[in-house]
C-alpha positions as CSV (number, residue, x, y, z in Angstrom):
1,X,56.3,136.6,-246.1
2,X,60.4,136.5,-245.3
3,X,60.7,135.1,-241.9
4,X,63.2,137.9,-239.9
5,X,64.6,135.5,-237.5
6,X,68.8,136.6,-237.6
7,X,67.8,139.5,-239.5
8,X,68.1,142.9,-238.1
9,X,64.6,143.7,-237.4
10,X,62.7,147.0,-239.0
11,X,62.6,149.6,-237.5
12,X,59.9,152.2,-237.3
13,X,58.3,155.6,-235.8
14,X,54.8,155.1,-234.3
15,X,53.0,157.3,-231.8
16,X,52.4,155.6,-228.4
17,X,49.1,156.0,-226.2
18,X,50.7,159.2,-224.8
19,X,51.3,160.8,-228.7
20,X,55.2,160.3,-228.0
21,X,57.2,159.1,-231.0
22,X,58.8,155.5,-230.5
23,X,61.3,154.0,-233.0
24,X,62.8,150.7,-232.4
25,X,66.5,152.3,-232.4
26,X,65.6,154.1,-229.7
27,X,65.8,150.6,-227.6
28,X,69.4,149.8,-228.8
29,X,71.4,148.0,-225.8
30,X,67.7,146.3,-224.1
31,X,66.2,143.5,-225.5
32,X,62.6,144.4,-227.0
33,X,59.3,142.0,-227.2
34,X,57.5,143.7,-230.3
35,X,54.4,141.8,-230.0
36,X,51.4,142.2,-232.5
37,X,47.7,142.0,-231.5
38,X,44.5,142.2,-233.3
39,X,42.8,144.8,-231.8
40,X,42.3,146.7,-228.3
41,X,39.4,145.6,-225.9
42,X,38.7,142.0,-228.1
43,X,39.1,138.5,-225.5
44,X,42.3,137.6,-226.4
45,X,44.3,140.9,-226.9
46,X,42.7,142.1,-223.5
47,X,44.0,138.8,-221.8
48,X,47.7,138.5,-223.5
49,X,47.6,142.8,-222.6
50,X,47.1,142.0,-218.7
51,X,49.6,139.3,-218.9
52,X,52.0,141.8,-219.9
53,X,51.2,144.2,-217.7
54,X,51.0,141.3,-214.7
55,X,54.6,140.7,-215.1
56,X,56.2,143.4,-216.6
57,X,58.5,143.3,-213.5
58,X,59.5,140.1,-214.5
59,X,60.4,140.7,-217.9
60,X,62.2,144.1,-217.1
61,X,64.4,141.9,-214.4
62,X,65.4,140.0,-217.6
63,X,65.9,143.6,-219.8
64,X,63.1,143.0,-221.9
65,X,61.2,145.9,-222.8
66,X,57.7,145.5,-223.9
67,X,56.1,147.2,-227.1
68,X,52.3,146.4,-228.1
69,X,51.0,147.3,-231.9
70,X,47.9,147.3,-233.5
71,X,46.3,149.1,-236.5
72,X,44.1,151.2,-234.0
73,X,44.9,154.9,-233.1
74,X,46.1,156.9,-230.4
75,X,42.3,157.2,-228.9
76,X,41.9,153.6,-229.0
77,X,45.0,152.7,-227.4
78,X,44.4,155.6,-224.5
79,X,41.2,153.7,-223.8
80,X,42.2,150.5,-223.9
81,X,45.7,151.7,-221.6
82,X,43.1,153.3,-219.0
83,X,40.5,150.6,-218.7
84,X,43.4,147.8,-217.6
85,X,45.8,149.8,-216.2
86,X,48.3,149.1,-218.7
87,X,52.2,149.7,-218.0
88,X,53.8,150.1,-221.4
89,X,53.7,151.6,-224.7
90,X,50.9,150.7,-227.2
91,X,52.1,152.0,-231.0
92,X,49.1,152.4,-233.5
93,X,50.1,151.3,-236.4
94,X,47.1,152.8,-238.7
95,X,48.9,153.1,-241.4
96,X,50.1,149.5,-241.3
97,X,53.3,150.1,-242.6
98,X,55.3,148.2,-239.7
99,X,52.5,145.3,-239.4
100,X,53.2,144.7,-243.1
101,X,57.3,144.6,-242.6
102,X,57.2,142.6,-240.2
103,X,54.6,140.0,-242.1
104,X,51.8,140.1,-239.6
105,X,49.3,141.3,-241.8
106,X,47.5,138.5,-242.9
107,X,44.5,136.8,-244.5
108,X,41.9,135.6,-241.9
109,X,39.6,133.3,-242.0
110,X,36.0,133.4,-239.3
111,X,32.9,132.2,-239.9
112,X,33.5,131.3,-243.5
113,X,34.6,135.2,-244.2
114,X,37.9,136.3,-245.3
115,X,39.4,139.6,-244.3
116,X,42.9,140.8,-243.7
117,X,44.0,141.2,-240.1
118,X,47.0,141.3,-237.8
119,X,48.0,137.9,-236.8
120,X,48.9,137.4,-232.9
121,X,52.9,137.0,-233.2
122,X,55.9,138.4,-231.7
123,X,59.1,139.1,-232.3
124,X,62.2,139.1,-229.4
125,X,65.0,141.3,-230.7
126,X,68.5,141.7,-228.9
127,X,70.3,144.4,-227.8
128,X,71.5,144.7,-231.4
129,X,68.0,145.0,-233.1
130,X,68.2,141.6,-234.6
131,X,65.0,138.9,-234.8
132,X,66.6,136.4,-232.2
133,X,63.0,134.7,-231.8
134,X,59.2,134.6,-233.4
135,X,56.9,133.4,-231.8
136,X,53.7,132.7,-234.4
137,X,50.0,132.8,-233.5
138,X,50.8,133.1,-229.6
139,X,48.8,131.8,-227.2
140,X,47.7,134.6,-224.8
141,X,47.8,133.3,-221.8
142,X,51.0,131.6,-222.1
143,X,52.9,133.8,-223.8
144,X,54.6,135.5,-221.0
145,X,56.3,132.5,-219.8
146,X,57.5,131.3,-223.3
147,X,59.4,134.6,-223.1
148,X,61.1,134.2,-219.7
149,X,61.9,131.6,-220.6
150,X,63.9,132.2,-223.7
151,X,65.4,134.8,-221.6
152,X,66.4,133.1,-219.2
153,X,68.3,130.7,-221.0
């Protein structure tokens, strides 16, 4: 796995909860979280998902848009989006092209059992579309103020 930090990150076209086409050029002149999470409704992505949507104010004071992927489809997403009141766009990645180029498709390990699965990172991009952070195997609950922070630097 290349690590994309100062690279000009990959961009891509994935349908959002809505069915709407998003590509990552379309965000030229914001900055953009691309954040990866396993899968909708599990613990974790439900908690770091609320976070987001808790202080999405925040982080659009500091012109950071927010993007969510996963591997699960449009339905999925629309659930997940309706059940916590989500505020911004979920991509399904089913395909997994844009997990793999970014390198967040990854062996797992639980229980003794290997399987492959999206890792929980992120990636801060600039106004540019470079990598200007990665932050690995976030911490859900925290994640939001790592962010604002670097941000706010």
């Amino acid at each position: 796995m290349s690590d994309l930090l100062n690279q000009l990150a990959p961009d891509f076209k994935l349908e959002d909860q809505d069915r709407s086409q998003r590509s990552l050029v379309e965000y030229r002149g914001k900055k953009v979280l691309l954040y990866f999470y396993p899968k909708d409704n599990t613990p974790g992505c439900t908690v770091e998902a609320k976070c987001f949507r808790n202080r999405l104010n925040e982080l659009e004071a500091a012109g950071v848009q927010v993007l969510g992927v996963s591997a699960d489809d449009v339905e999925s997403h629309q659930k997940f989006v309706r059940k916590f009141g989500l505020n911004f766009p979920l991509l399904a990645d089913v395909d997994k092209d844009v997990v793999q180029a970014y390198g967040v498709w990854v062996e797992k390990n639980m229980f003794g059992k290997k399987y492959m699965g999206i890792q929980r990172d992120s990636f801060l991009i600039d106004e540019k579309g470079m990598v200007i952070k990665v932050y690995r195997k976030v911490k859900p609950s925290e994640h939001v103020d790592e962010i604002l922070a670097d941000v706010s630097v």
